[in-house]
N, C-alpha and C positions, 0 to 999 in steps of 0.2 A: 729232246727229240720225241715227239707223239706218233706213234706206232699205230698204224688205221687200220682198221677190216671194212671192209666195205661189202653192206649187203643190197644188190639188186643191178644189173647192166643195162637200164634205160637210159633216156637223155640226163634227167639229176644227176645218176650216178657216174653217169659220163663225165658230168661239168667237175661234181666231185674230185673225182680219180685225176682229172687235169691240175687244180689245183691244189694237190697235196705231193703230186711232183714236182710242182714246179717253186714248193717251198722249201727252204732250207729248215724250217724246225717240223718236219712232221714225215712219215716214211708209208709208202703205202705196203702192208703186210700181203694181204690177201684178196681175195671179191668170190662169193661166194653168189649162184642165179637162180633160175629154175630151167632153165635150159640149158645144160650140160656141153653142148656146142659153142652154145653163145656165150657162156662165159670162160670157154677155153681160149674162145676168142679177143675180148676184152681183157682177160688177162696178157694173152702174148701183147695188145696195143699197149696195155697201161704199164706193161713191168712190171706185174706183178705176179702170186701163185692164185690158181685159179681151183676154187674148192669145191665138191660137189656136193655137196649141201651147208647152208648156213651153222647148223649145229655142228662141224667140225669145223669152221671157221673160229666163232667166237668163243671156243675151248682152248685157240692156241693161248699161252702162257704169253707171245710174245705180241697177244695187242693191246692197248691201251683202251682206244678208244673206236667202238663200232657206231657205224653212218647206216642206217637204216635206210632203203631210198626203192624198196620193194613193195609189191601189192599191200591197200589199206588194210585189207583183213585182217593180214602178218604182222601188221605193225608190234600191235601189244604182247602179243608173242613173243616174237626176238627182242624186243624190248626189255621185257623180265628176264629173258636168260640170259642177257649180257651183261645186267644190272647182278644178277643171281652170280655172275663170273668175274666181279669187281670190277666191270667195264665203264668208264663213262660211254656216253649214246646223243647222236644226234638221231634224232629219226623227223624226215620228212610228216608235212600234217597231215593228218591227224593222229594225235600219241597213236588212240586206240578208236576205235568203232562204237565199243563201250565207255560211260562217260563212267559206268563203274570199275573196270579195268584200268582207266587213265589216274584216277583217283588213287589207286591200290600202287599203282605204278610211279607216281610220285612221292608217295606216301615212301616206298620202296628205294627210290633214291636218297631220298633225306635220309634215311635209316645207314644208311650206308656210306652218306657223304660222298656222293657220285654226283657228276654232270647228267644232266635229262636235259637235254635240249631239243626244243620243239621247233623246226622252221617258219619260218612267217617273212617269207622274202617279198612277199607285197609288202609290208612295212617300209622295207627299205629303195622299194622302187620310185620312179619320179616321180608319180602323180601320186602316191599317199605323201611324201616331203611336201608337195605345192599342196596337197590339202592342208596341211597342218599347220603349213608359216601363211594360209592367207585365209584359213577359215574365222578368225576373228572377225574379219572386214561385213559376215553376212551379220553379225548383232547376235544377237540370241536365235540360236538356229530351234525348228520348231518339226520339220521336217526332212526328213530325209530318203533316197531311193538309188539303189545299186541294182542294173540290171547288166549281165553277161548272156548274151546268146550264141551259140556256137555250131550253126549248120555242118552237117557231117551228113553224104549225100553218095555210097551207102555206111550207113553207120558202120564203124571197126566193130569185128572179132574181137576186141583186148576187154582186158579184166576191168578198163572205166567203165566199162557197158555193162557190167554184169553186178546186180547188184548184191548180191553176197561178199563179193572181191571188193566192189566201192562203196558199199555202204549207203546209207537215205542219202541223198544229193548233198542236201546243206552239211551234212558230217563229211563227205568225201571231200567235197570243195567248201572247207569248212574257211577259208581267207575270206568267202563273201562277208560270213559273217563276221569277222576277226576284226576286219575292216573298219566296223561300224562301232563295234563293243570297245574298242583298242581308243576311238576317238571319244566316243558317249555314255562311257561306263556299263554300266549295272541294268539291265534289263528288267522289267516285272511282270508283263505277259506277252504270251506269242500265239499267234494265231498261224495254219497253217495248212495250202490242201497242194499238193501233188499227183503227179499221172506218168505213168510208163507205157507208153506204145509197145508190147512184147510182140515176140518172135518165138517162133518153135523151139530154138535156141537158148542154151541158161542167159542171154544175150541180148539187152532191150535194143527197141530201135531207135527209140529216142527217148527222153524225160523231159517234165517242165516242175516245177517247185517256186511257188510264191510264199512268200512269208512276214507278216503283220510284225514289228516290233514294237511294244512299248515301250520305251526307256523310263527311269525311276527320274528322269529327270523333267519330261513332258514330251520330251522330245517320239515325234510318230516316225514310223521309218517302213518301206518295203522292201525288198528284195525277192529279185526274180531268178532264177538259173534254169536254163533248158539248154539241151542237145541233142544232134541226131537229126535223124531225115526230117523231123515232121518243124524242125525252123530252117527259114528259107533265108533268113537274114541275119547277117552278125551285128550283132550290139553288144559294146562295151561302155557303159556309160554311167557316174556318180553326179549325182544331183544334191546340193541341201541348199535347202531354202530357212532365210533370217529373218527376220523382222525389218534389216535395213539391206540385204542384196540377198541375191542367187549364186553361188558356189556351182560352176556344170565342167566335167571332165566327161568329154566325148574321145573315147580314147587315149590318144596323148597328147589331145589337145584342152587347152584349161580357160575359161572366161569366166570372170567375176561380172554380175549385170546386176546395177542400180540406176537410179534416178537419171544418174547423169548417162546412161546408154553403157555400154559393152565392152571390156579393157579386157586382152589375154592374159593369160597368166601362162609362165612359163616351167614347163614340164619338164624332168631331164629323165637320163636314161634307161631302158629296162633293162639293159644288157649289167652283164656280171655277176646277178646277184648272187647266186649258187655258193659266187668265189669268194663274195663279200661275208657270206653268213660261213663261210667254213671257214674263213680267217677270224672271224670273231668269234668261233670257239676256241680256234688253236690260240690266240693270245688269251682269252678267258682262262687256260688251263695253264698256260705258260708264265704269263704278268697277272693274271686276275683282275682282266678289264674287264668290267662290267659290261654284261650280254645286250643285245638291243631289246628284250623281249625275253618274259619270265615263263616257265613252263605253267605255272599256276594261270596265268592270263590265257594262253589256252585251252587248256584246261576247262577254264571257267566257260568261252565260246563255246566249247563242246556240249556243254551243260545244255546251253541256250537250242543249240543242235538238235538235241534228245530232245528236247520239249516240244521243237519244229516236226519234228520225228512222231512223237507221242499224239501232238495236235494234227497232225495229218492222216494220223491211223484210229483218233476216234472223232474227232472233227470238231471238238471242241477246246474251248481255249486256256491255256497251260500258263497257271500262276506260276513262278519261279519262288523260292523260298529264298 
């Protein structure tokens, strides 16, 4: 029986708290928020005790293993103190904000022989699966482009918007990048310029971030990420282009286009993943089935992050070592 603490009462941590009751090998200990109301309240839904700050949560003796699923900025924080408490940790992405913190932090698990689990539930969704079983078909891919857009029309108050709490775009919503690294390796420059709409508010209105990837393989790639008032249209969409077809996921829908004209490809579902990646920790700790996705592989994304981060704040283009 794996004994959880659970830190943050959002939707993750909601999906979380669902599926670790409703398992037979794992117990939900505590949940620990930043709003003292709201997690008296998710405590009384999930059945569990409801703690009012994370540091006298991951001190009880009786948890095994804390699920991290609170603001970016906390990440690497609670991170080390659970790790510092012989805790294994899943923590939602990104480990850290810092690519030097995520470093120190793994570094810190090893040392101790702990779980660090990093989530990457886009891996496991339908349209990264139908990338993977039909990206052969474009030949040698040469290019590539992931754009998300996400109109928010007035932008939220919450801590995405703020960017101390979420960090440079590409580290906050660091799966654009994971995406890409995860199918085409190793990276060797990045090019990158970004813009924040502000408000009077510590609270932007919107953001946009484009980012140049080289890959060490030749492979060129972009990626786009914006939100907030100032896009008026949502776009979800993975393009790579082969030398013998086009690979395009418009959403959750999939087409391969070559010579011979336009054939779909089929996408399966988004729904579960929360419960998929919490069960393949609890059997990784239980049977020692190997995880979908290594902490160092993140890690590494994060790396590429900081670079996108570095190249956006002096405007020039960041060799990766």
């Amino acid at each position: 029986m794996i004994r959880v603490g659970l830190v943050g009462t959002g939707y993750a941590a909601k999906l979380r708290a669902e599926t670790i009751n409703q398992s037979d090998r794992a117990q939900l200990v505590g949940v620990a928020g930043n709003t003292p109301n709201k997690t008296k309240d998710f405590g009384h839904t999930h059945q569990t005790q409801a703690f009012d700050a994370w540091q006298d949560l991951i001190h009880q003796d009786s948890i095994d293993l804390v699920i991290v699923c609170g603001v970016n900025a906390q990440h690497g924080e609670i991170a080390r103190s659970a790790l510092e408490q012989g805790k294994h940790v899943i923590v939602e992405y990104p480990l850290s904000i810092s690519f030097e913190e995520g470093t120190q932090l793994l570094a810190l698990a090893k040392s101790r022989n702990l779980v660090l689990h990093v989530e990457h539930i886009e891996l496991l969704g339908g349209v990264h699966q139908a990338f993977l079983q039909t990206l052969s078909q474009v030949g040698t891919p040469f290019y590539a482009r992931y754009i998300t857009l996400t109109p928010q029309h007035p932008a939220p108050q919450k801590w995405t918007f703020n960017p101390d709490l979420f960090g440079f775009p590409l580290v906050g919503a660091l799966s654009r990048l994971h995406r890409l690294t995860h199918v085409f390796g190793e990276v060797e420059t990045v090019s990158c310029q970004s813009r924040y709409w502000k408000t009077e508010s510590t609270h932007y209105a919107g953001c946009l971030c484009k980012a140049q990837l080289q890959f060490k393989s030749g492979l060129m790639a972009d990626v786009i990420y914006g939100k907030g008032e100032i896009v008026w249209t949502p776009e979800r969409k993975l393009e790579v282009q082969g030398d013998r077809a086009a690979l395009i996921f418009d959403g959750d829908e999939g087409a391969i286009v070559n010579s011979d004209g336009v054939q779909a490809v089929s996408v399966g579902s988004r729904r579960g993943l929360f419960a998929k990646d919490t069960e393949a920790v609890l059997q990784h700790l239980i049977d020692g089935t190997p995880l979908y996705v290594q902490p160092e592989e993140s890690l590494y994304t994060l790396k590429v992050a900081t670079a996108a981060q570095r190249s956006a704040e002096t405007g020039e283009t960041v060799h990766l070592e």
